[in-house]
C-alpha positions in Angstrom: 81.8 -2.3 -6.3 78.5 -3.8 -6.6 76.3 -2.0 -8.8 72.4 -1.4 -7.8 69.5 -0.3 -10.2 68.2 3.4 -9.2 65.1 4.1 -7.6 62.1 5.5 -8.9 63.2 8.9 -6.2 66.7 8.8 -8.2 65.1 9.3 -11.5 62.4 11.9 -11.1 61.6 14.3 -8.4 57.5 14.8 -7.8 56.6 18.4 -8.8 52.9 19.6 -9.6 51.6 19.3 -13.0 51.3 22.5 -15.0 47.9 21.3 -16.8 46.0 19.5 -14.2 44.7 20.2 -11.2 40.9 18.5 -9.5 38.3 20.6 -8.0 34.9 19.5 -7.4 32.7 22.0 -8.6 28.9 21.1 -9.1 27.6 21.5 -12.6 25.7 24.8 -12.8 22.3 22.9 -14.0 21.9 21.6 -11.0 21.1 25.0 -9.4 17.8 26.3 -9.9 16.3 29.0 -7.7 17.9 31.8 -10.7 15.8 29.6 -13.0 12.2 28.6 -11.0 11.4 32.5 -10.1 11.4 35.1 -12.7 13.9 37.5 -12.0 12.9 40.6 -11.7 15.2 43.9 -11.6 14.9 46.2 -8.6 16.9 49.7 -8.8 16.2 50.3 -4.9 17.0 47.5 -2.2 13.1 47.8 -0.8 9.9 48.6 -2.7 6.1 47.9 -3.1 4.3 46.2 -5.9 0.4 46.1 -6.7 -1.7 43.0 -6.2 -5.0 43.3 -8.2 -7.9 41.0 -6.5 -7.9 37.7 -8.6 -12.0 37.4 -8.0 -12.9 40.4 -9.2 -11.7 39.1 -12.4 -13.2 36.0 -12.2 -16.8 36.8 -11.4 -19.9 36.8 -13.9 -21.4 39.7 -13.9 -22.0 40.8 -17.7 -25.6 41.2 -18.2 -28.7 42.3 -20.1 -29.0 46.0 -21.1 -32.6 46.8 -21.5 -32.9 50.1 -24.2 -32.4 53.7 -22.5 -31.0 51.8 -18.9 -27.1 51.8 -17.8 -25.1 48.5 -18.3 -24.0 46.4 -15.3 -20.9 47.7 -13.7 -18.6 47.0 -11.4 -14.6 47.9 -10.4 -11.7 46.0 -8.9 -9.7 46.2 -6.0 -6.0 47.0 -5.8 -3.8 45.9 -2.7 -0.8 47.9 -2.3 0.5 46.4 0.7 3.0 43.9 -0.5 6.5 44.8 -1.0 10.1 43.4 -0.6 13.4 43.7 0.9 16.7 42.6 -0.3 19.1 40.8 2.3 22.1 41.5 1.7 24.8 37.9 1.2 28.4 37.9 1.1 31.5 35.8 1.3 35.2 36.3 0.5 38.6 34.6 0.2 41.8 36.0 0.3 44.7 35.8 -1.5 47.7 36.5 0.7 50.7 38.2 -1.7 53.0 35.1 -0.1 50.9 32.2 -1.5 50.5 34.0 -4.9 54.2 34.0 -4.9 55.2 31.1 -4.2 52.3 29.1 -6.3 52.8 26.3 -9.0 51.8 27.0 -12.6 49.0 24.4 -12.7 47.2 26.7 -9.4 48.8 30.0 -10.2 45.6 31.4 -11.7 44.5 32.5 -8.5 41.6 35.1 -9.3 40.1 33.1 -11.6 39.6 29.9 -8.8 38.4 32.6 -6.6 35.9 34.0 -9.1 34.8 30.2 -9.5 34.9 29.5 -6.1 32.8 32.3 -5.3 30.0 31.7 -7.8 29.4 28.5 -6.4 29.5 29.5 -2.7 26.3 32.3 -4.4 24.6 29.6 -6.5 24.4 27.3 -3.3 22.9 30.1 -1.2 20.5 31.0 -3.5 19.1 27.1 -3.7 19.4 26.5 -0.2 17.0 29.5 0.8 14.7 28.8 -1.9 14.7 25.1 -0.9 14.3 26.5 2.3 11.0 28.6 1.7 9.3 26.6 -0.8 10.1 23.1 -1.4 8.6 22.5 2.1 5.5 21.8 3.5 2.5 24.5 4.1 3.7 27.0 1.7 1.1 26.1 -0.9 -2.6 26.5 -1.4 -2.3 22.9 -2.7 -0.2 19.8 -1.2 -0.3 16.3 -0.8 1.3 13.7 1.0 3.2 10.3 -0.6 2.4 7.0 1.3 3.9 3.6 0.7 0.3 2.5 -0.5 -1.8 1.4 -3.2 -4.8 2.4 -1.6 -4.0 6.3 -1.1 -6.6 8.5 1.1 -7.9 11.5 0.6 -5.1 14.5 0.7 -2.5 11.5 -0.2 -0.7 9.9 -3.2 1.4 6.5 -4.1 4.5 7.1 -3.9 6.2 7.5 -7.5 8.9 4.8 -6.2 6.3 2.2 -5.8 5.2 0.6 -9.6 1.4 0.8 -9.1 1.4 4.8 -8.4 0.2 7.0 -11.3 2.1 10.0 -11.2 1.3 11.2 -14.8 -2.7 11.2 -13.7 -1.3 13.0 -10.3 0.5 15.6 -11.8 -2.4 16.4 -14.2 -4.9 16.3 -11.4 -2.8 18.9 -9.7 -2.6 21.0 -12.6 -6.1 21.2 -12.6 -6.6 21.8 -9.3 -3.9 24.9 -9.4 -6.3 25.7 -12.0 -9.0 26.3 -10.2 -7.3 27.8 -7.0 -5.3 30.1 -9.2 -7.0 30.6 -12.4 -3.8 29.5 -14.3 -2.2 25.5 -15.1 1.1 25.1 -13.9 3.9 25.2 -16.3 7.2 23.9 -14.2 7.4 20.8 -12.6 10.4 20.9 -10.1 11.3 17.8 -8.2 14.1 16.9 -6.1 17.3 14.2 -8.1 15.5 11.4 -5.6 12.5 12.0 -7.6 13.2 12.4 -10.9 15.5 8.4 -11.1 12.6 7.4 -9.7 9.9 8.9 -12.4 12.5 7.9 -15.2 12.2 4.4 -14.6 8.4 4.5 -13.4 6.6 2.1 -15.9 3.7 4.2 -16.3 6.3 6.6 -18.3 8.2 4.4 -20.2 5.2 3.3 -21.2 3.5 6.1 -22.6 7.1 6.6 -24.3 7.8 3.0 -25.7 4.1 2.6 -27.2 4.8 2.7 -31.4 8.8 2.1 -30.7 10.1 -0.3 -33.1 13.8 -0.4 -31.7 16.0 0.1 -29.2 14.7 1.0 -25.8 12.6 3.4 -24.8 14.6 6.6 -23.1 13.3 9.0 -20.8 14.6 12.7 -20.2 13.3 16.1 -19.0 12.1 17.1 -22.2 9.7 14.2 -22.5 8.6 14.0 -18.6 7.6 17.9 -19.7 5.7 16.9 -22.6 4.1 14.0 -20.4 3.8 16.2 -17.3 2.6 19.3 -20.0 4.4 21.5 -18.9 7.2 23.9 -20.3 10.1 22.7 -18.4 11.3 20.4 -15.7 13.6 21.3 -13.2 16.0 19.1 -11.1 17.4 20.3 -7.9 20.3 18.7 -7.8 22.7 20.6 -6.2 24.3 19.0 -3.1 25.2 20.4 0.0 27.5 19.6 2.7 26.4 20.0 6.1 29.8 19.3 8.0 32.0 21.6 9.3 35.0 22.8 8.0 38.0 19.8 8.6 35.3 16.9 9.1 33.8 14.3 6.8 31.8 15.3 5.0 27.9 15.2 5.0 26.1 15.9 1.7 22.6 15.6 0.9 20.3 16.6 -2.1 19.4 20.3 -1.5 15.8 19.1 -3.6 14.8 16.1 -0.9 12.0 13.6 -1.9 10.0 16.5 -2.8 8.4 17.8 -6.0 6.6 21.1 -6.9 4.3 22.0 -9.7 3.7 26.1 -10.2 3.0 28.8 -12.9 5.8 31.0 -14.2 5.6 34.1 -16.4 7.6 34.3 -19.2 8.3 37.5 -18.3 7.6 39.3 -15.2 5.9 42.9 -15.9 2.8 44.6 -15.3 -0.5 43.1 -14.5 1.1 39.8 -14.8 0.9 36.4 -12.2 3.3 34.7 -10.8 3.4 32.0 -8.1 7.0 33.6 -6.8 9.2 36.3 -8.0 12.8 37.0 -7.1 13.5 40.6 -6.4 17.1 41.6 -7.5 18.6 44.5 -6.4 20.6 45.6 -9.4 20.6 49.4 -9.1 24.0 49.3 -6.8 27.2 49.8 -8.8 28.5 46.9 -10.6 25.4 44.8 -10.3 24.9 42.3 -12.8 21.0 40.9 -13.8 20.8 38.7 -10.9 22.0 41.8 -8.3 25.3 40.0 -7.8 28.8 41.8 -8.3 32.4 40.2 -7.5 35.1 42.3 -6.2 38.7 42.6 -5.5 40.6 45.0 -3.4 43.6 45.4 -1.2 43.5 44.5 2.2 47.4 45.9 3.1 47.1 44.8 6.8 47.0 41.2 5.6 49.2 41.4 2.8 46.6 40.1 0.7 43.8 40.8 -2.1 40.2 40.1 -1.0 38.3 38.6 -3.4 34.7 39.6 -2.6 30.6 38.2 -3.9 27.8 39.9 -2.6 24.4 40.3 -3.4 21.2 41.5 -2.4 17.9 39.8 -3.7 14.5 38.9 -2.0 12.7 35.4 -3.4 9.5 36.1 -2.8 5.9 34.0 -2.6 3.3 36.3 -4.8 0.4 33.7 -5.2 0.1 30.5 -3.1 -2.4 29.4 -5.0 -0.6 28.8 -7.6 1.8 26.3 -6.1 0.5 22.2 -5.9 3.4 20.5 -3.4 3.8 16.6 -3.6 5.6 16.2 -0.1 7.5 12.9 0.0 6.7 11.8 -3.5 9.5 8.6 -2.6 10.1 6.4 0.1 
């Protein structure tokens, strides 16, 4: 009887790994509308906030006092009309009691992918509607357009793609002229991935880096393009999302664009205190967190499954245009 070597299938039987699994979750840096508004904590889903009039402030009007006569005088006004509403989000998946059964040890940690899952699914929203509202154009007091020239117009820029643009001198112009819109300097520069490869190689930066360098070459990353920029941070939007429906290819793009946005953030939010957005979080609902977001699970019998629920109630809000300076297009 002649004899045959076995086959790979006679030797081992494919099962699923017990420590390995792939899912493509995004990297939560890359999401920044939690990070590019102050956050501020709303017990009630609607309310108003005061607006004091930034002129009154900013007008001369200290003067002489001759002896025995009343001093100059004068009062501010207080604007009470702007408020903001919290849309509710939400978005589940379910666990159905026959797939938890019958799931392999390396996916059998079902409520924790869901809890995963579902912080991404929030994280996207939140970027996508802030993308939405104000990473476009005429939002702000202050924009500008890039144009594939060296010879730029009035109301335009050189593209930061192209190497004889001057985007340190651009940035700082706008800073000045948020400046004198707003009465504050910007203090975040937000740009879209797009634009932020192309300032990292722009040889107006490395140059300002590499000046004094005695080896190795010279490296740029966000804390440097901040101190260049001077501003306190830099934020990337790189988050991606995928416009196909569910079952085709997909279709991703940069959430960020070729955009990039220069605007003054608080520290804090709080009283008296300007902002050129704020994010209203409802957090006064039972089992909100900070950022008016809760996860939760309960029994959906009729399905014979668990739901998995994330909702969340928030309002990102524009509170000073004028203190906003929009590069639109700032690469080819």
């Amino acid at each position: 009887m002649p004899y045959n070597e076995p086959s790979a299938g006679d030797l081992h039987v494919d099962s699923a790994l017990t420590d390995l699994s792939v899912a493509f979750q995004q990297e939560e840096e890359g999401f920044v509308a939690d990070r590019a508004f102050r956050i501020v904590r709303a017990g009630k889903r609607s309310d108003r906030y005061f607006l004091f009039e930034r002129g009154e402030f900013n007008r001369d009007e200290m003067a002489k006092r001759a002896p025995g006569t009343e001093s100059a005088g004068g009062t501010y006004t207080i604007d009470n009309s702007p408020s903001f509403f919290c849309d509710e989000y939400a978005f589940h998946r379910d666990i159905a009691d026959s797939i938890r059964d019958n799931a392999d040890p390396a996916v059998e940690n079902l409520e924790e992918q869901a809890t995963q899952y579902l912080s991404m699914k929030a994280l996207l929203r939140k970027d996508v509607e802030w993308a939405a509202n104000f990473f476009v154009t005429s939002i702000w007091t202050n924009e500008v357009t890039g144009v594939d020239s060296a010879s730029p117009t009035a109301g335009q820029f050189g593209r930061w793609d192209r190497a004889d643009s001057d985007p340190i001198e651009r940035v700082r112009a706008g800073r000045t002229a948020t400046k004198l819109s707003g009465g504050l300097r910007p203090n975040v520069f937000a740009c879209g991935t797009e634009v932020y490869d192309s300032l990292l190689d722009h040889p107006d930066i490395i140059g300002r880096l590499d000046r004094g360098q005695t080896s190795g070459p010279a490296m740029t990353n966000r804390q440097q393009l901040a101190a260049l920029f001077e501003v306190e941070e830099v934020l990337v939007l790189d988050a991606i999302k995928n416009s196909a429906n569910k079952g085709a290819t997909e279709s991703n793009a940069f959430i960020g664009g070729k955009n990039a946005l220069l605007f003054y953030r608080p520290a804090t939010p709080g009283r008296m205190t300007p902002a050129a957005g704020y994010t209203f979080a409802w957090t006064g609902r039972f089992g909100a967190g900070t950022l008016g977001t809760r996860i939760r699970r309960f029994r959906m019998e009729h399905l014979n499954s668990d739901r998995h629920e994330i909702e969340g109630a928030w309002d990102q809000k524009l509170v000073s245009a004028d203190l906003g300076y929009f590069f639109l297009d700032a690469v080819s």
